[in-house]
N, C-alpha and C positions, 0 to 999 in steps of 0.2 A: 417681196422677195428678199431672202435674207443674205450676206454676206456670203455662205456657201453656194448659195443657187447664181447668184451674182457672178462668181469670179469667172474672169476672163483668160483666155488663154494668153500667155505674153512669152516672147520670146528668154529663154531659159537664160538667167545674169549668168557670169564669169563666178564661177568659187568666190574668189576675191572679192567681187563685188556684194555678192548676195552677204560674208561675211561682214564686209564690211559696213553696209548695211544692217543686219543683225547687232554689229557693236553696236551702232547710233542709239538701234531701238531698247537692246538692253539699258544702257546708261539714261534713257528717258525714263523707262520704268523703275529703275534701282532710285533714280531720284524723287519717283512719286509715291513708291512704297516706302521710302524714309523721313519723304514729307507727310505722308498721313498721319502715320505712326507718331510722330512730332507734333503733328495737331491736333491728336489725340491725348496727347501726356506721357503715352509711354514709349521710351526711347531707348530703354534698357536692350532690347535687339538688335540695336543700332550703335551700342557701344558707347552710350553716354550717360553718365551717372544719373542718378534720381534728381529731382529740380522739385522744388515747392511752390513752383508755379504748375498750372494744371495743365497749361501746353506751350509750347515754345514757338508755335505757328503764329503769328498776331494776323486777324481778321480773317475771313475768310478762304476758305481753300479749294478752288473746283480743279478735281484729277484727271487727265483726259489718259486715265490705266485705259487697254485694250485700246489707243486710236495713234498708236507708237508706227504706223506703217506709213500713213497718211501723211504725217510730219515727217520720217524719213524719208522714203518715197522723192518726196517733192522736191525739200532742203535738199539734197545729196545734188542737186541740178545749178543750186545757184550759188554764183558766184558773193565774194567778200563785199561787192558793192554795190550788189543788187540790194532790192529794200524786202520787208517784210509786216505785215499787221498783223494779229493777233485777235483773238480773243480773249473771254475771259477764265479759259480752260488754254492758255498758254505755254505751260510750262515747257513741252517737247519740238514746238514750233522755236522757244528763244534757245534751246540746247542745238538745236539743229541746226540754227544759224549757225552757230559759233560761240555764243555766251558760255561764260565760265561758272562752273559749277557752284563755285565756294560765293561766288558774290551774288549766285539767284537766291541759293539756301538762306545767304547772314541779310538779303531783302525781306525773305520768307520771316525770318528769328525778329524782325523787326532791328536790325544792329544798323549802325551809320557807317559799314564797308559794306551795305548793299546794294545793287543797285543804283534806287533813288535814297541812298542814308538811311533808309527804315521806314520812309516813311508812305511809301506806294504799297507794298505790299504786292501778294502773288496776284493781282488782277492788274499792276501797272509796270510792270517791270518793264525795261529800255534799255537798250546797247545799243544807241547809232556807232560804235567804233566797226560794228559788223553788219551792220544796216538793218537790221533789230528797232520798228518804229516804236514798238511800244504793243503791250496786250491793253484789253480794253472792258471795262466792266458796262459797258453799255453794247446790249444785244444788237449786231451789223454795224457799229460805230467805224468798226475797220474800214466798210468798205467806200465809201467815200474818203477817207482818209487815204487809204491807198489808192482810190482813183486821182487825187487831186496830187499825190505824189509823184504816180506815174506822167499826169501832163506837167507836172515841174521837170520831168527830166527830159522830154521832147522837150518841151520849151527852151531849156540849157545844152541841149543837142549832145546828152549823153550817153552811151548803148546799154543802160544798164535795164531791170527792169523790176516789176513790184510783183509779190506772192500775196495773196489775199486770203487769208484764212478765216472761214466763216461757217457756225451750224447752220443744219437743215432749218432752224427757227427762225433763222435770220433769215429766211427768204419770202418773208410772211409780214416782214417788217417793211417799210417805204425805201429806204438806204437801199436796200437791194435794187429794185427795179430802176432807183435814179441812177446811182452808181454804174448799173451795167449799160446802162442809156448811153449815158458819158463817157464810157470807154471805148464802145464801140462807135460812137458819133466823131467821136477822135484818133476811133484808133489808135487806142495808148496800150503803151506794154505792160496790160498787165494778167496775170495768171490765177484769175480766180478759182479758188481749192473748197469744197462743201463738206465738211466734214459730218457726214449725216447717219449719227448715231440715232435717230431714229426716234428720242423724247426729246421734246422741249423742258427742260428743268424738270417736272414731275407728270406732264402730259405727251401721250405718244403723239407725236409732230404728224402721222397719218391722216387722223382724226381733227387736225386742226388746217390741211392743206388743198384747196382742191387743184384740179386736174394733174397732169402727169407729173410733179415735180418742179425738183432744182430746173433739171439740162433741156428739160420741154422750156421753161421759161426763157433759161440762156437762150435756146436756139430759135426763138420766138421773135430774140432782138439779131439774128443773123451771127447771134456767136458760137461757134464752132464749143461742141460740149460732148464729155466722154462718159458715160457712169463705168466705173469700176469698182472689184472687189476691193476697200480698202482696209482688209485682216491681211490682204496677200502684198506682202511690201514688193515683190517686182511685178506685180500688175500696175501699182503706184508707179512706181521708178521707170515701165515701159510710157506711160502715159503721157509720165511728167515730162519727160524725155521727148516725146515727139512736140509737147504742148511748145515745151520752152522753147527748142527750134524754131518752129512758126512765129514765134512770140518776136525771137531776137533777127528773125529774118524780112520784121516789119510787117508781120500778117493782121497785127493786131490782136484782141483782147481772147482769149479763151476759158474756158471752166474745164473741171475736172471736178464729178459727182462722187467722191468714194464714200461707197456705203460698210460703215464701218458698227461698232456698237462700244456702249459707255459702261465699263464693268463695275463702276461702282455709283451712289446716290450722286446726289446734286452738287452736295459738296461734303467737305470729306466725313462729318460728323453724322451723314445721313445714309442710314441703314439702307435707300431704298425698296420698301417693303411692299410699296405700292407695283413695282413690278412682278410679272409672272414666275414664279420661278422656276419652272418648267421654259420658258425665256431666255433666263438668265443661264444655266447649266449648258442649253445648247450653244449660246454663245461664247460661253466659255472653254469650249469645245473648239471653238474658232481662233482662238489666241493667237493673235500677228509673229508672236515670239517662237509657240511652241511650233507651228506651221513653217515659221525660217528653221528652226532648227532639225525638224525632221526633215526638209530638202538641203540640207546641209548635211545632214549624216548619209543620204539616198545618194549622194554624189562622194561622197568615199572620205569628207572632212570626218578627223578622227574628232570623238566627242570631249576627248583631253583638252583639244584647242578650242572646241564651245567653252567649255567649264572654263579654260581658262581666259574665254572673253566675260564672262560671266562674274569671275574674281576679280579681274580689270575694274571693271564697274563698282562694283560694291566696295571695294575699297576706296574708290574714288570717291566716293557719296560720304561713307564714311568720314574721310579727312573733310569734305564737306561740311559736313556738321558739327564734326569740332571746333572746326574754323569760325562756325557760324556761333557755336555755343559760347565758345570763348572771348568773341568780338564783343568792341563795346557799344553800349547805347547813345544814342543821338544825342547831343548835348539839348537841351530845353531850348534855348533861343535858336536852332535852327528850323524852329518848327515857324518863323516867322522869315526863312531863307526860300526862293523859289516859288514863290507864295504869286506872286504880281510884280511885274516890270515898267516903271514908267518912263523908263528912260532917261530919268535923271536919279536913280537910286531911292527915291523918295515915296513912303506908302502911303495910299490915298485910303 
């Protein structure tokens, strides 16, 4: 069932709300249409001179274009000191949080004002200033990670609670099944989120899954599980909304199935050609962006004030990549900084 046959009915957001929502997802997307384009080499669209290097991205780039509702949706729920894990299709879960644009992009450009100084790259980026754990280049590494976060903070007896972001592949993986064991055996606050675009990296994740899914599995370990449309950012944001409640009211651990879809390849250099493309048109037909913005104009928002959330964004990204173009590189001896800690300053 696809993303249109999916959506749920949700109660209808506030103007304000649904636009403000829409800004989030735009500035998700302006950031990874100017990251591709970056890790492609050409930037000239993006308003940065020609470079004699072939791309300004260093290592790897997976876009999570068209899954902008999912991450809004969810984020728009939690607080500054709530935690958050990632994957390795990150980039809209750490914008969501609160991360700053200019220091994800000069991480991305490989510069020492990103992030990790340059040297993580777009698979490890980290803000705990916004509780931002970290994205993760190993498939469901999150979710232990954010289970064992979540019982640190019962442990510490603090009301906050953990977002778990993980694909439909990662539920195929061991992490999974432990992870949701453990949260629900403890009862920990955490908010597991499926982001199930539907392939595993180049194979449809159907054909590699059996019985009913993600939220059959969830509710297998007695955790309360939703599938929702996740193209439709207030189907998200009704969801996330009742999940977190229950979450922060001590109900314990819950999932949220959104079936969403991945509009471009693996990662950004790749065509995906292995897809249908009769597939791919239909989904792109489904666009989380252009579906907020025709219930945004259906509700009488004049399309002046889209455009001009729209210009919001793209300048932003913009001075982004200046910022990021312009910064400087990691000095050589920090690549021996961060490495290992013995506790007495001393490498082994």
């Amino acid at each position: 069932m696809g993303p249109a046959a999916a959506r749920m009915t949700s109660p209808a957001a506030p103007e304000q709300r649904l636009l403000d929502l829409y800004r989030l997802m735009r500035r998700i997307r302006a950031f990874e249409d100017a990251a591709e384009v970056a890790s492609q080499g050409g930037v000239a669209a993006w308003g940065l001179a020609a470079s004699a290097q072939p791309a300004r991205v260093r290592g790897p780039l997976h876009l999570s274009t068209g899954q902008e509702a999912v991450a809004a949706g969810v984020c728009i729920h939690l607080e500054r000191e709530d935690l958050l894990t990632s994957t390795h299709r990150g980039h809209g879960h750490t914008l969501a949080k609160g991360a700053d644009t200019t220091r994800m992009m000069c991480e991305l450009f490989g510069r020492a004002s990103g992030y990790n100084q340059g040297k993580g790259g777009s698979m490890h980026i980290a803000d705990f200033s916004v509780g931002m754990l970290g994205a993760n280049g190993v498939v469901a590494a999150g979710i232990p990670i954010a289970t064992g976060a979540a019982h640190a903070l019962v442990i510490r007896r603090l009301p906050h609670l953990v977002a778990c972001f993980f694909g439909d592949g990662a539920a195929n993986r061991g992490p999974f099944l432990e992870g949701l064991n453990w949260a629900q055996v403890y009862r920990l606050p955490v908010l597991f989120v499926c982001e199930d675009n539907r392939i595993s990296a180049t194979t449809p994740t159907g054909t590699m899954t059996a019985g009913d899914g993600v939220s059959a599995r969830a509710q297998s370990l007695a955790i309360p599980a939703v599938r929702v449309d996740g193209n439709d950012v207030e189907a998200v944001d009704a969801a996330a909304r009742r999940a977190v409640a229950e979450i922060r009211a001590g109900g314990g651990p819950r999932l949220i199935h959104a079936v969403t879809y991945r509009f471009k390849g693996h990662v950004s250099v790749d065509p995906g050609t292995y897809r249908d493309a009769a597939e791919v048109q239909a989904a792109l037909a489904d666009d989380p962006l252009v579906l907020a913005r025709s219930k945004l104009l259906a509700r009488g928002v004049a399309a002046s004030r889209i455009d001009a959330v729209d210009a919001e964004a793209r300048a932003e990204i913009e001075c982004a990549l200046a910022a990021a173009d312009a910064a400087p590189w990691p000095d050589a001896a920090a690549a021996y900084e961060d490495v290992q800690s013995t506790g007495a300053g001393v490498w082994r």
